[in-house]
PyMOL CGO cylinders between C-alpha atoms (Angstrom):
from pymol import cmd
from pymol.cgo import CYLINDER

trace = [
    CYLINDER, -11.51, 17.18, -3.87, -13.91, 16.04, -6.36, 0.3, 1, 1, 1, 1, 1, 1,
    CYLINDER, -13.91, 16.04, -6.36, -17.19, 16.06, -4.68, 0.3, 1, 1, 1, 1, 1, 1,
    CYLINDER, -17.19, 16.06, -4.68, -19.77, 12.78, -4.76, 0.3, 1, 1, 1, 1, 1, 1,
    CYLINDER, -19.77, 12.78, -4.76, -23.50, 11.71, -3.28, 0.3, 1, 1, 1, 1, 1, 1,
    CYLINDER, -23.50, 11.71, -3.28, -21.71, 9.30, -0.53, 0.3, 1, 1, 1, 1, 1, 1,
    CYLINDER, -21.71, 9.30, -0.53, -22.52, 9.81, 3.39, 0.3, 1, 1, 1, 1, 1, 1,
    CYLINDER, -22.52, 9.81, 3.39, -20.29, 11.67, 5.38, 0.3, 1, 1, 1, 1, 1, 1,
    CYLINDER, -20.29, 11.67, 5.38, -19.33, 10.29, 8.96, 0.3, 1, 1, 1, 1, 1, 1,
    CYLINDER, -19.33, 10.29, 8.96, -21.70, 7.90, 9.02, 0.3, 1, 1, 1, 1, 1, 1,
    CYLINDER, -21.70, 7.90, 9.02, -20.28, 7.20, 12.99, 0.3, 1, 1, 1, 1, 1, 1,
    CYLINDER, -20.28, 7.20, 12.99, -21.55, 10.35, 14.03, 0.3, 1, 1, 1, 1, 1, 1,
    CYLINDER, -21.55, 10.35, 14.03, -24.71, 10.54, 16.67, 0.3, 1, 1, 1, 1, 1, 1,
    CYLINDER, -24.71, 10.54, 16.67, -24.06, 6.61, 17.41, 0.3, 1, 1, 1, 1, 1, 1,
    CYLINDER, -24.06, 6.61, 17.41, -24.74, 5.71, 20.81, 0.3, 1, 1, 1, 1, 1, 1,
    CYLINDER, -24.74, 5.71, 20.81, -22.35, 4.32, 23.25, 0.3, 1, 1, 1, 1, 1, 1,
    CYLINDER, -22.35, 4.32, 23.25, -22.35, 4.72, 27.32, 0.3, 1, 1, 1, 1, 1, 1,
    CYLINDER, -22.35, 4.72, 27.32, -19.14, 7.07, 26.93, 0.3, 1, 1, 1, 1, 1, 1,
    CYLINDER, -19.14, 7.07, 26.93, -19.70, 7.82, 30.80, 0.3, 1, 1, 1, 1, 1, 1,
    CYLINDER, -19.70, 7.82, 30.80, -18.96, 4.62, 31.95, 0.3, 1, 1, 1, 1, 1, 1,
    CYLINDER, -18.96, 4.62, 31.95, -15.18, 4.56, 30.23, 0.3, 1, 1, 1, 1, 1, 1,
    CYLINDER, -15.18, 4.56, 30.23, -13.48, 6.82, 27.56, 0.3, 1, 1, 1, 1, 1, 1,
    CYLINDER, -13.48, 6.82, 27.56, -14.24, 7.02, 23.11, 0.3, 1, 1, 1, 1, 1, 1,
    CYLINDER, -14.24, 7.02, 23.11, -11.40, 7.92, 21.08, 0.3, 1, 1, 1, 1, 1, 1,
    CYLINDER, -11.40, 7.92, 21.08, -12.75, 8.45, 17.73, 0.3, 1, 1, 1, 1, 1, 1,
    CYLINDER, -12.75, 8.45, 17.73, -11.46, 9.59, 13.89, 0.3, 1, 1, 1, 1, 1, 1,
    CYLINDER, -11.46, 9.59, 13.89, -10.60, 13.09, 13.73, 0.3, 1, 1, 1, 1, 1, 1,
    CYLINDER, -10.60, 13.09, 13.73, -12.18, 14.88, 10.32, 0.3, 1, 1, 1, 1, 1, 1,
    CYLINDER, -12.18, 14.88, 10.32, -14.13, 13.55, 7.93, 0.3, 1, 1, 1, 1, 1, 1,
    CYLINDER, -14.13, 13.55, 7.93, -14.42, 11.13, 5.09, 0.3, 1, 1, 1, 1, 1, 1,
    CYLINDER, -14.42, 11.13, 5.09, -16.71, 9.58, 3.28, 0.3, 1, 1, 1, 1, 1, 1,
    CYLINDER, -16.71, 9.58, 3.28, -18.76, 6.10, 3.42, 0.3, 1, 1, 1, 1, 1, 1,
    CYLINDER, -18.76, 6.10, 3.42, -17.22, 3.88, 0.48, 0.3, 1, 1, 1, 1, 1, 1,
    CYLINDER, -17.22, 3.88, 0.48, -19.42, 1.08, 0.26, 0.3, 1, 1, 1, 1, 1, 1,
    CYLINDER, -19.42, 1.08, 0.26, -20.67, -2.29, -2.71, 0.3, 1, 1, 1, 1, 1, 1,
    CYLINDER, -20.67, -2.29, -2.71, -21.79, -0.69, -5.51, 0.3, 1, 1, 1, 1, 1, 1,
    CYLINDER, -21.79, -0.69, -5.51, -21.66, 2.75, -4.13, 0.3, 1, 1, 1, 1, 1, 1,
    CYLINDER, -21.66, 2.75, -4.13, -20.11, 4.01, -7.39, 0.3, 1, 1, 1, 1, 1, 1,
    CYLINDER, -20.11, 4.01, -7.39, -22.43, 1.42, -9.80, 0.3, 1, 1, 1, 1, 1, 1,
    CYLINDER, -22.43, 1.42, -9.80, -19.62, -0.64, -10.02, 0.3, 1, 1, 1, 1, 1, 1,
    CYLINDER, -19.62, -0.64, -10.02, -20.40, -4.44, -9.02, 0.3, 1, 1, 1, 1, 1, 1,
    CYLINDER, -20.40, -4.44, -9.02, -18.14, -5.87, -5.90, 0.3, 1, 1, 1, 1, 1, 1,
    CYLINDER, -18.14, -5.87, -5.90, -20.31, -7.64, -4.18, 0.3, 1, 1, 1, 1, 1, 1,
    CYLINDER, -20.31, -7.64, -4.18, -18.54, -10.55, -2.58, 0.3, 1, 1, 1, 1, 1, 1,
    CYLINDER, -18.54, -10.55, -2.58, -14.96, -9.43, -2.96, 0.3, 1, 1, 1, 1, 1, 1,
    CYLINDER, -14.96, -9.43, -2.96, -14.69, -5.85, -2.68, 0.3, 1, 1, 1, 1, 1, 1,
    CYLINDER, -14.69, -5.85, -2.68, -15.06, -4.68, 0.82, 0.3, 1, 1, 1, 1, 1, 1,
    CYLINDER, -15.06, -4.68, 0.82, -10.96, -4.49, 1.25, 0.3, 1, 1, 1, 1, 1, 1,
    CYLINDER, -10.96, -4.49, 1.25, -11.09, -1.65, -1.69, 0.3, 1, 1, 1, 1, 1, 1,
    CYLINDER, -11.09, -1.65, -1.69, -13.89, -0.20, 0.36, 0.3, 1, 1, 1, 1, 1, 1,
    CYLINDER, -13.89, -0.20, 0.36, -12.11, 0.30, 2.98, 0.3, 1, 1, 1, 1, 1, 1,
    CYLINDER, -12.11, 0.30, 2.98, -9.20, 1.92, 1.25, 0.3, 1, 1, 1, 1, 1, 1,
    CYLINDER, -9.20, 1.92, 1.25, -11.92, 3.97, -0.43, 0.3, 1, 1, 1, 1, 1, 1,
    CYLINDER, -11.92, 3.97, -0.43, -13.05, 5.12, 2.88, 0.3, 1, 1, 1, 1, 1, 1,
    CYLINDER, -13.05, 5.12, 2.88, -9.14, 5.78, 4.40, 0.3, 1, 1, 1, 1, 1, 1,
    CYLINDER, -9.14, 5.78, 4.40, -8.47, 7.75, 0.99, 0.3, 1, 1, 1, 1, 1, 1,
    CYLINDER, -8.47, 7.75, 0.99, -11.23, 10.34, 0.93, 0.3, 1, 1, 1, 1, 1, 1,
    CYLINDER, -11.23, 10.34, 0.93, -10.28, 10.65, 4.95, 0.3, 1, 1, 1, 1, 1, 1,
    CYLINDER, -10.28, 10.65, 4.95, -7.01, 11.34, 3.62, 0.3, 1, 1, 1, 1, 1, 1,
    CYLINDER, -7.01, 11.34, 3.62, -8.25, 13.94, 0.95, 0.3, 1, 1, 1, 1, 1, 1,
    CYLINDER, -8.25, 13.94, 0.95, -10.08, 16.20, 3.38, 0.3, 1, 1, 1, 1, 1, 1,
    CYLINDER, -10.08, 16.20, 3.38, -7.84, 16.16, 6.08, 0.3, 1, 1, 1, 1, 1, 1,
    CYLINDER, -7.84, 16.16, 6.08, -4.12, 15.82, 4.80, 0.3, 1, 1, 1, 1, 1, 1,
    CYLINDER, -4.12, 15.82, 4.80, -3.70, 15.91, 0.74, 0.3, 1, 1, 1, 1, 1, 1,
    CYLINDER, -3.70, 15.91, 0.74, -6.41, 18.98, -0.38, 0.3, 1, 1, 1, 1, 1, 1,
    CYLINDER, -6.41, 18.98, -0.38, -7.68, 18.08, -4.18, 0.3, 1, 1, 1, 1, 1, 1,
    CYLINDER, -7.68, 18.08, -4.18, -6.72, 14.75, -4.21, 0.3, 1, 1, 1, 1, 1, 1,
    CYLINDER, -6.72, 14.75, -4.21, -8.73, 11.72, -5.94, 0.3, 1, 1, 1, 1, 1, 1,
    CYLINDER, -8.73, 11.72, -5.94, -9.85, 8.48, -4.66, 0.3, 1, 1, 1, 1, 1, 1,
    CYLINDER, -9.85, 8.48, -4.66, -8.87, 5.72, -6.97, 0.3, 1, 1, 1, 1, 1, 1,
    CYLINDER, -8.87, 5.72, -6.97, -11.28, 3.47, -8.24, 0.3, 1, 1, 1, 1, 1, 1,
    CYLINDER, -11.28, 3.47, -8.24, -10.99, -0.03, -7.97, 0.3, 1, 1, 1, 1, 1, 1,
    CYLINDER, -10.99, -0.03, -7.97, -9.10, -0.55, -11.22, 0.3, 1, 1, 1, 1, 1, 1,
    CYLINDER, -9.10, -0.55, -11.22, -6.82, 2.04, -10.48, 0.3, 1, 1, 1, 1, 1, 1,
    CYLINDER, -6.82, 2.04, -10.48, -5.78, 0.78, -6.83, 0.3, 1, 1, 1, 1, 1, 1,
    CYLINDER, -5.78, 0.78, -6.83, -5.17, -2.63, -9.05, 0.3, 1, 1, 1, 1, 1, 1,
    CYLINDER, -5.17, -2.63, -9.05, -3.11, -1.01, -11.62, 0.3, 1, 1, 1, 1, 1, 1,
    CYLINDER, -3.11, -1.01, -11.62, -1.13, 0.76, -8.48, 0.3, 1, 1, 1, 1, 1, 1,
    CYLINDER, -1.13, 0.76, -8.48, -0.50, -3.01, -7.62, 0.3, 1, 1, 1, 1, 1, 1,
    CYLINDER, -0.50, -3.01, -7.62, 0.34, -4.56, -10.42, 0.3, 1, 1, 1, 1, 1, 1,
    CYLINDER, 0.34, -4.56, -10.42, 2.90, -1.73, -11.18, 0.3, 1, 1, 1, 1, 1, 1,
    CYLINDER, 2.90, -1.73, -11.18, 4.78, -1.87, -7.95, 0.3, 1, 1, 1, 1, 1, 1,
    CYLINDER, 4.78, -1.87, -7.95, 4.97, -5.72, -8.77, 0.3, 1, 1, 1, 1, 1, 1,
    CYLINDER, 4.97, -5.72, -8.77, 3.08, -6.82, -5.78, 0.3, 1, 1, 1, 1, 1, 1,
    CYLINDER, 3.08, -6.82, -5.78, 0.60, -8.35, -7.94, 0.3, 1, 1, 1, 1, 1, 1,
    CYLINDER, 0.60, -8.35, -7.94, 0.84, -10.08, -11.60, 0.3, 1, 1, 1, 1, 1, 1,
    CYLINDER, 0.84, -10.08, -11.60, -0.59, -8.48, -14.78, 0.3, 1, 1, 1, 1, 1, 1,
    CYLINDER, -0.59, -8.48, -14.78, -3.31, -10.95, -13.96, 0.3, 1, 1, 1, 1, 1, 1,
    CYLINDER, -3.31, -10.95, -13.96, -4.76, -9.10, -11.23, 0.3, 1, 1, 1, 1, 1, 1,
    CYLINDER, -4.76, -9.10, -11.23, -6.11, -6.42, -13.44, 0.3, 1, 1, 1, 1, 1, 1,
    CYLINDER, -6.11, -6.42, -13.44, -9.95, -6.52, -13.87, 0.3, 1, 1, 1, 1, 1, 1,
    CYLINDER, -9.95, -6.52, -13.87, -9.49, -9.33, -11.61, 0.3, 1, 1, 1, 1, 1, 1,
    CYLINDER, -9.49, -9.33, -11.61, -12.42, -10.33, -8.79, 0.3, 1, 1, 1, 1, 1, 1,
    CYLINDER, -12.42, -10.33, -8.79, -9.13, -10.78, -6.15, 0.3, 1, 1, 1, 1, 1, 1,
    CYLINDER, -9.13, -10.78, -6.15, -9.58, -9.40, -2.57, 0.3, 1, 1, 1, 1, 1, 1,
    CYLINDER, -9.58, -9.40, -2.57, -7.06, -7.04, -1.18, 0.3, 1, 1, 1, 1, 1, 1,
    CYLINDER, -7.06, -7.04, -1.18, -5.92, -6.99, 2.70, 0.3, 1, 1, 1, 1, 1, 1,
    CYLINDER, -5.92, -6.99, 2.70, -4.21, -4.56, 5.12, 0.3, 1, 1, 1, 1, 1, 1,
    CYLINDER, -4.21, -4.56, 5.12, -1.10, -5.38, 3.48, 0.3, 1, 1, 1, 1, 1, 1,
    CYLINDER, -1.10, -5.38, 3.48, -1.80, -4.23, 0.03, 0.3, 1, 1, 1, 1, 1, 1,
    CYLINDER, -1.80, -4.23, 0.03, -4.02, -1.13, 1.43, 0.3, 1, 1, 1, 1, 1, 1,
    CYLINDER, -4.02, -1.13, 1.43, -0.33, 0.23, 3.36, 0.3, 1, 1, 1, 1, 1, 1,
    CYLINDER, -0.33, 0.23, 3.36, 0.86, -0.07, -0.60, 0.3, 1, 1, 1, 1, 1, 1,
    CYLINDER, 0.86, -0.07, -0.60, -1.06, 1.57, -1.78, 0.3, 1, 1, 1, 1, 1, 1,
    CYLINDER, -1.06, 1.57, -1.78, -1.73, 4.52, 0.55, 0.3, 1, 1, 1, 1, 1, 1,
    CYLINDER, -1.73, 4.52, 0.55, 2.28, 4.81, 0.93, 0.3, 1, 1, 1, 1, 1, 1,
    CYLINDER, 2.28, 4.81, 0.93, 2.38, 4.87, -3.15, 0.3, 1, 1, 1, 1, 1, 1,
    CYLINDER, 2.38, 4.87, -3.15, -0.30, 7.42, -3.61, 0.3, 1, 1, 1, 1, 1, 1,
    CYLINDER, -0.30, 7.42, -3.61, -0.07, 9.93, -0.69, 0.3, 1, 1, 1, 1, 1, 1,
    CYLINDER, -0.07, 9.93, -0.69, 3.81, 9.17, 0.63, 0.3, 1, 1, 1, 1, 1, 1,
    CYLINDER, 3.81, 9.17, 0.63, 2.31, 8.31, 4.11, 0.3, 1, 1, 1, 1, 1, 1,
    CYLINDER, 2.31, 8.31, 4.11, 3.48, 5.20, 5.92, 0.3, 1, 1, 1, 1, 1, 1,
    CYLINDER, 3.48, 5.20, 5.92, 1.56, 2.55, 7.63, 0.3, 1, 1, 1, 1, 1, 1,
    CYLINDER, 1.56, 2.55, 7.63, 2.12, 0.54, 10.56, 0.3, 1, 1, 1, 1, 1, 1,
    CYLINDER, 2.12, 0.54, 10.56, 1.01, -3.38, 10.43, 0.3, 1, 1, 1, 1, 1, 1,
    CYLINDER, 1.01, -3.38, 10.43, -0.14, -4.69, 13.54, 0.3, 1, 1, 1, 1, 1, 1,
    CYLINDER, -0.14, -4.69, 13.54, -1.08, -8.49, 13.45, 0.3, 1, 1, 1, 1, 1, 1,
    CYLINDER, -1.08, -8.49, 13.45, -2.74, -10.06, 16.19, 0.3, 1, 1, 1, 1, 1, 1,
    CYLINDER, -2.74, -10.06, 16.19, -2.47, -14.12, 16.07, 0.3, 1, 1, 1, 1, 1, 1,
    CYLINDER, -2.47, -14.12, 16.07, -6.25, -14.95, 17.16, 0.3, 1, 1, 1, 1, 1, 1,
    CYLINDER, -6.25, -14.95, 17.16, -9.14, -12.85, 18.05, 0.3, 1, 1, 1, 1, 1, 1,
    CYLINDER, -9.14, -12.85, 18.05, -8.76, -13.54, 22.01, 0.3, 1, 1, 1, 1, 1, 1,
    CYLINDER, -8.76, -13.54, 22.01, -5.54, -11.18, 21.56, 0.3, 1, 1, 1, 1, 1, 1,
    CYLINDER, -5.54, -11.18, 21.56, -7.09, -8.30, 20.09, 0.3, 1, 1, 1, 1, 1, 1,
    CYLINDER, -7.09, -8.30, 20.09, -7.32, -6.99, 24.25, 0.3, 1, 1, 1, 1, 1, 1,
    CYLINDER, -7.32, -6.99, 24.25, -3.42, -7.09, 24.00, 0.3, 1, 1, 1, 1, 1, 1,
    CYLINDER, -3.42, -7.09, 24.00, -3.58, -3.99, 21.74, 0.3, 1, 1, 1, 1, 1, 1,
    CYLINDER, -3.58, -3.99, 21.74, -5.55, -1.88, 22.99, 0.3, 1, 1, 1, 1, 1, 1,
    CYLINDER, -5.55, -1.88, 22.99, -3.34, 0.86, 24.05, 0.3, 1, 1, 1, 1, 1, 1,
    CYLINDER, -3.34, 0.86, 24.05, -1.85, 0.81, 20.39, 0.3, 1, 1, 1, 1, 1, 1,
    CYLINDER, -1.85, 0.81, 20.39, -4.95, 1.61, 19.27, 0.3, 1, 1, 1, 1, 1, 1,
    CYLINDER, -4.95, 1.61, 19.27, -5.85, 4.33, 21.79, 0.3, 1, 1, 1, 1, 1, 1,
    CYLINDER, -5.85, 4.33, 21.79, -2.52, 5.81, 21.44, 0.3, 1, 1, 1, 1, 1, 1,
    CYLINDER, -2.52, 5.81, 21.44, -3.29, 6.09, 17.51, 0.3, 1, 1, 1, 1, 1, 1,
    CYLINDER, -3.29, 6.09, 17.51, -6.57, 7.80, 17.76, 0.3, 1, 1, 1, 1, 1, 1,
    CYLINDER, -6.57, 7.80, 17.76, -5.06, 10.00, 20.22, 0.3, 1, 1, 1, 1, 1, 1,
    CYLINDER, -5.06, 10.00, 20.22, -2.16, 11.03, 18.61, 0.3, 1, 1, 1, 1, 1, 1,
    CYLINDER, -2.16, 11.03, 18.61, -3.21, 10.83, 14.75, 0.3, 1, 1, 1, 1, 1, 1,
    CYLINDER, -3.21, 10.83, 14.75, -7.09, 10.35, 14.14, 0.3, 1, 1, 1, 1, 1, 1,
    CYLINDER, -7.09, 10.35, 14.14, -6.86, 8.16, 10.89, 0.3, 1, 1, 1, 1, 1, 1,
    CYLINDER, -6.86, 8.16, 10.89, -9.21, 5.74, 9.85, 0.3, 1, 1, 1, 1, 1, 1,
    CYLINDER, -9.21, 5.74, 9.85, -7.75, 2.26, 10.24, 0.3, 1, 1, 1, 1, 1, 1,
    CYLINDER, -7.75, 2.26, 10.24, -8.01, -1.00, 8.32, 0.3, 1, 1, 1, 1, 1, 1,
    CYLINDER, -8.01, -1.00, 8.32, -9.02, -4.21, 9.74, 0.3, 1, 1, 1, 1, 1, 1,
    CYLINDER, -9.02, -4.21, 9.74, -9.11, -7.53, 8.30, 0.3, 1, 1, 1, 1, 1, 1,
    CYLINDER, -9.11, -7.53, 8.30, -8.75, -11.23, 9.08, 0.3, 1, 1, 1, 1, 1, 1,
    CYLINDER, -8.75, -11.23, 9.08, -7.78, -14.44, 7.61, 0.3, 1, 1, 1, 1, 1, 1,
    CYLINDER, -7.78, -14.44, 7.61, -10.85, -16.51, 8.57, 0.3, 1, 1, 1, 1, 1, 1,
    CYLINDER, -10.85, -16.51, 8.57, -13.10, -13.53, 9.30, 0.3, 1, 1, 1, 1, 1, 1,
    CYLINDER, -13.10, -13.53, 9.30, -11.74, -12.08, 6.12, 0.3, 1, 1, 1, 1, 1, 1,
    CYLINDER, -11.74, -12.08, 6.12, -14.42, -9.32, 5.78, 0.3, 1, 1, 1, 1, 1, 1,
    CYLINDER, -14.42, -9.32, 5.78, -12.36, -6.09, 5.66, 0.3, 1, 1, 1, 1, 1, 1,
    CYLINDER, -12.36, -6.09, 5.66, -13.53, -3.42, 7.82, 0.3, 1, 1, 1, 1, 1, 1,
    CYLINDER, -13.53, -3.42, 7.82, -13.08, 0.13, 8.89, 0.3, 1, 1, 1, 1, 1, 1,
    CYLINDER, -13.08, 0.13, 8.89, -12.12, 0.86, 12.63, 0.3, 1, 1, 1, 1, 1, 1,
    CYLINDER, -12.12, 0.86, 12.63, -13.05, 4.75, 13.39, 0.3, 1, 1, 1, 1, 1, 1,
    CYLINDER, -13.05, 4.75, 13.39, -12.37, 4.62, 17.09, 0.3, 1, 1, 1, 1, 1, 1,
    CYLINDER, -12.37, 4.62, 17.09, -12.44, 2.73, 20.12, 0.3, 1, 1, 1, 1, 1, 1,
    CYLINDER, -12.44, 2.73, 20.12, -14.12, 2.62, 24.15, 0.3, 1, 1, 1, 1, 1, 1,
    CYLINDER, -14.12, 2.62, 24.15, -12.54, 1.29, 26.71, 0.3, 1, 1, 1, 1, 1, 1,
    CYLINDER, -12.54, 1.29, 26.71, -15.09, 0.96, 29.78, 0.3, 1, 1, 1, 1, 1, 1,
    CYLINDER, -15.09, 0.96, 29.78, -14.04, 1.21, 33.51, 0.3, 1, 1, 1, 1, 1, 1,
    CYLINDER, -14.04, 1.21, 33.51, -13.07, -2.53, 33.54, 0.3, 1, 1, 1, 1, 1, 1,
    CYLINDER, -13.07, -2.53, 33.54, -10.61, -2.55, 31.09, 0.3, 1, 1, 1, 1, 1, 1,
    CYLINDER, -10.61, -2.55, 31.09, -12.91, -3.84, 28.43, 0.3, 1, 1, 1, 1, 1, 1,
    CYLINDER, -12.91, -3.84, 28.43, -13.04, -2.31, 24.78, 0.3, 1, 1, 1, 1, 1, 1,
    CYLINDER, -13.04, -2.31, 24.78, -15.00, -2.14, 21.72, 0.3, 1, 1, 1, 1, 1, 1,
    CYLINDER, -15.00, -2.14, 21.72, -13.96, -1.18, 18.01, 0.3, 1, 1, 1, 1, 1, 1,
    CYLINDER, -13.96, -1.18, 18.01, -16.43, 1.71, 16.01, 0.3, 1, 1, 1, 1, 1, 1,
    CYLINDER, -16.43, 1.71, 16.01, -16.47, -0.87, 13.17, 0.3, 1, 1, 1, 1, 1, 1,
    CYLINDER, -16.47, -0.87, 13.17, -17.97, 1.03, 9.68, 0.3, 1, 1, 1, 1, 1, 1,
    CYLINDER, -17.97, 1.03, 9.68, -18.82, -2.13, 7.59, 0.3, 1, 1, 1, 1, 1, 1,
    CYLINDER, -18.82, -2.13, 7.59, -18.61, -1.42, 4.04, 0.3, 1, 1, 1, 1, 1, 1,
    CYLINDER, -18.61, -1.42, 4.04, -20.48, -4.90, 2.81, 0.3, 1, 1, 1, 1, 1, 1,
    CYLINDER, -20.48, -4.90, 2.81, -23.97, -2.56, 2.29, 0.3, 1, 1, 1, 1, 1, 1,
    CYLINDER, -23.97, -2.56, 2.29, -25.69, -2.19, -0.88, 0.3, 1, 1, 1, 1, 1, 1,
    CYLINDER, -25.69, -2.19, -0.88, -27.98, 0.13, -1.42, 0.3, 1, 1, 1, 1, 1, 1,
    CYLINDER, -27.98, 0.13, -1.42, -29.18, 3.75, -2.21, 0.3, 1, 1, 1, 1, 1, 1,
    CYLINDER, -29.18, 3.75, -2.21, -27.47, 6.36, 0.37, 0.3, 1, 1, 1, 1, 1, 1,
    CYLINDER, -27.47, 6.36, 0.37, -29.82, 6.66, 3.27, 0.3, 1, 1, 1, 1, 1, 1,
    CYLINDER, -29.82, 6.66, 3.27, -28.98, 8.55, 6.23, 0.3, 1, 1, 1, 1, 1, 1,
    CYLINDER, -28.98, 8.55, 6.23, -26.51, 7.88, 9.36, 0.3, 1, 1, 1, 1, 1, 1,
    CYLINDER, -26.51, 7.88, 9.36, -29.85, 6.97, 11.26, 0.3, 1, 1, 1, 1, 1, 1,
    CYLINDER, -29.85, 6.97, 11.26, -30.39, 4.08, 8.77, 0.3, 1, 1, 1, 1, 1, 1,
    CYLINDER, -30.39, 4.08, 8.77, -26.96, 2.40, 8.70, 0.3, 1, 1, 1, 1, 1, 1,
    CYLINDER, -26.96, 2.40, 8.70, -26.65, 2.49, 12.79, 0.3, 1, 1, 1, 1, 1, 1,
    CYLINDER, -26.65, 2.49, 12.79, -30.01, 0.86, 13.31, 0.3, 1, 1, 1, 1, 1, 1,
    CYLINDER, -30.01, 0.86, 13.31, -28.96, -1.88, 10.42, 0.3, 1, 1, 1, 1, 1, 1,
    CYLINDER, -28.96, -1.88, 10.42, -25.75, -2.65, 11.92, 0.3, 1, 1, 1, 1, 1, 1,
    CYLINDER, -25.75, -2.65, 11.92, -23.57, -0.98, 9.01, 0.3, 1, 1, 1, 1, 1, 1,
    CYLINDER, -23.57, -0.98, 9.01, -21.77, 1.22, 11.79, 0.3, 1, 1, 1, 1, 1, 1,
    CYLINDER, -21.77, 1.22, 11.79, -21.63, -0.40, 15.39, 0.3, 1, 1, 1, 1, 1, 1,
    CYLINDER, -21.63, -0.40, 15.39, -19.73, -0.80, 18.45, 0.3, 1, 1, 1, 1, 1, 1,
    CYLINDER, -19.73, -0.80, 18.45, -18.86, -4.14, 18.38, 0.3, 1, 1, 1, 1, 1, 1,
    CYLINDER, -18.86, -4.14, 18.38, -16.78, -5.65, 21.56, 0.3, 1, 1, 1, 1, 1, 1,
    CYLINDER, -16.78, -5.65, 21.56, -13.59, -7.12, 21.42, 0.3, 1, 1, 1, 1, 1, 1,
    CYLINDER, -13.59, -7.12, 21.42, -15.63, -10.81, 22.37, 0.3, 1, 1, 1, 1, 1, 1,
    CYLINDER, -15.63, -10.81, 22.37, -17.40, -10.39, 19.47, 0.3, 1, 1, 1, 1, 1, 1,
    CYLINDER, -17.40, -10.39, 19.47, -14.46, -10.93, 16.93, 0.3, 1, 1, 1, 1, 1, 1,
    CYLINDER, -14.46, -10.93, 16.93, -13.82, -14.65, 16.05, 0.3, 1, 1, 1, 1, 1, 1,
    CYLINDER, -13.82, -14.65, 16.05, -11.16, -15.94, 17.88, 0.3, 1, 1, 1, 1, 1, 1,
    CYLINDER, -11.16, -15.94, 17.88, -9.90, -18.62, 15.85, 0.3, 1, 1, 1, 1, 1, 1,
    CYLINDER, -9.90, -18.62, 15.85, -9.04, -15.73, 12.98, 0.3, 1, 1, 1, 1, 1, 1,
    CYLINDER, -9.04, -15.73, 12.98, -5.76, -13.67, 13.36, 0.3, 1, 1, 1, 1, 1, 1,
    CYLINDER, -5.76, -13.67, 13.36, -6.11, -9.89, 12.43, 0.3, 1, 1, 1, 1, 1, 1,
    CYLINDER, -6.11, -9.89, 12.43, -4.33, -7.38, 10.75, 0.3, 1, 1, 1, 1, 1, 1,
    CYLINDER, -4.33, -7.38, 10.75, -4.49, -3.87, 11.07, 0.3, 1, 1, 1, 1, 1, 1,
    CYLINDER, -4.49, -3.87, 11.07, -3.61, -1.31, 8.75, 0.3, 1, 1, 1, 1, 1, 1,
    CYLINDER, -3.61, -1.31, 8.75, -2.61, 2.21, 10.81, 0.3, 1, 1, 1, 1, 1, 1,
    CYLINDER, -2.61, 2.21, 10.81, -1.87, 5.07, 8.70, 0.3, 1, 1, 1, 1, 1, 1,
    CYLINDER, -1.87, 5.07, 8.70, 1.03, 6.92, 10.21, 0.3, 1, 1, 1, 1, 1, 1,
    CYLINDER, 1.03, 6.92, 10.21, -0.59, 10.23, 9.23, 0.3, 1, 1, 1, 1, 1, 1,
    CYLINDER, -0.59, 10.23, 9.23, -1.88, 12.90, 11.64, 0.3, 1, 1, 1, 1, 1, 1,
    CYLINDER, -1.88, 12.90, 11.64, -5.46, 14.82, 11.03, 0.3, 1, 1, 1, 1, 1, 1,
    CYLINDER, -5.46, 14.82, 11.03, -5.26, 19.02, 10.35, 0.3, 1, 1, 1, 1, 1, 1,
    CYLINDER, -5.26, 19.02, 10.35, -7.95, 18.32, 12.24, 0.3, 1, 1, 1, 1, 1, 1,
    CYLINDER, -7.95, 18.32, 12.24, -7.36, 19.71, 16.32, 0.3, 1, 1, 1, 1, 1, 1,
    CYLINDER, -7.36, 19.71, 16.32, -7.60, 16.50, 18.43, 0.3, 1, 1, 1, 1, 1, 1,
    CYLINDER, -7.60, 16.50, 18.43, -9.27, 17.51, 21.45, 0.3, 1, 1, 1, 1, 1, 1,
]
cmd.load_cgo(trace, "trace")
């Protein structure tokens, strides 16, 4: 895998009260893809690419050894030639979603993805045991986006307290900036625990799941 400057499990040392419920977390390591993080200008539009960034070089370490993650252009060319997108897309400032990130992961490492939607924010509760289950069980990086809170996301694990009530490890990739440290994103918000409450609930979700298990041992 070729190697770069980014931050490595950024998540890691984050606080959370794991003895009042259980954390189910990513399993392995990838890599914090981020605006600009590669000097190329996506401020605005890009986070969704991000994010598929992010899944990819999760996907290099711990599943496909030597692989490459594609740069923006080349996850647009990967659309454009499986005719999901016209020839007008290329070089284009057009967002992606969890949709187009299944694509493209499917095209480029033959893994599947599962598409759960969720119809408003309130409903997110309802899968929680989907998303337990998939951290349990696999350990992939998942993909999170929304129609009116349309800011893609990463989702590297989840708590679920005593009472039922859960909150996503959300790894924003809207930051620009020189590479700091994991100690700098977490106290700036780039990597929280954000409850379930917190998500709007007039937006539906979708969430990318990569139907690919870590080489990783799950605990």
């Amino acid at each position: 895998m070729t190697t770069s400057k980014l931050l490595v499990n950024i998540h890691e040392g984050i606080e959370i009260q794991k003895h009042l419920g259980k954390v189910y977390l990513v399993s392995g390591n990838y890599e914090y893809y981020h605006y600009l993080c590669d000097g190329f200008d996506d401020r605005g539009w890009g986070c969704g690419y991000r994010t598929l960034q992010t899944i990819c070089s999760w996907i290099n370490f711990n599943y496909k050894e030597n692989g490459e993650v594609p740069s923006i252009h080349q996850i647009q060319e990967i659309l454009v030639g499986l005719e999901d997108k016209p020839k007008s897309f290329l070089r284009s400032r057009q967002w992606i979603g969890s949709f187009e990130v299944c694509l493209v992961i499917d095209k480029l490492y033959d893994v599947p993805c599962k598409i759960v939607h969720v119809n408003k924010g309130e409903d997110l509760k309802t899968i929680v045991n989907t998303l337990v289950t998939h951290f349990e069980q696999l350990g992939s990086p998942i993909m999170m986006g929304g129609d009116i809170d349309c800011s893609s996301k990463g989702i590297m694990g989840i708590h679920v307290n005593q009472q039922g009530d859960a909150s996503l490890l959300v790894v924003d990739p809207h930051y620009v900036g020189k590479e700091q440290s994991n100690q700098f994103l977490q106290s700036k918000g780039w990597v929280k625990w954000q409850p379930l409450n917190d998500f709007l609930s007039s937006s539906f979700y979708n969430l990318c799941l990569p139907q690919v298990r870590s080489k990783i041992k799950i605990d």
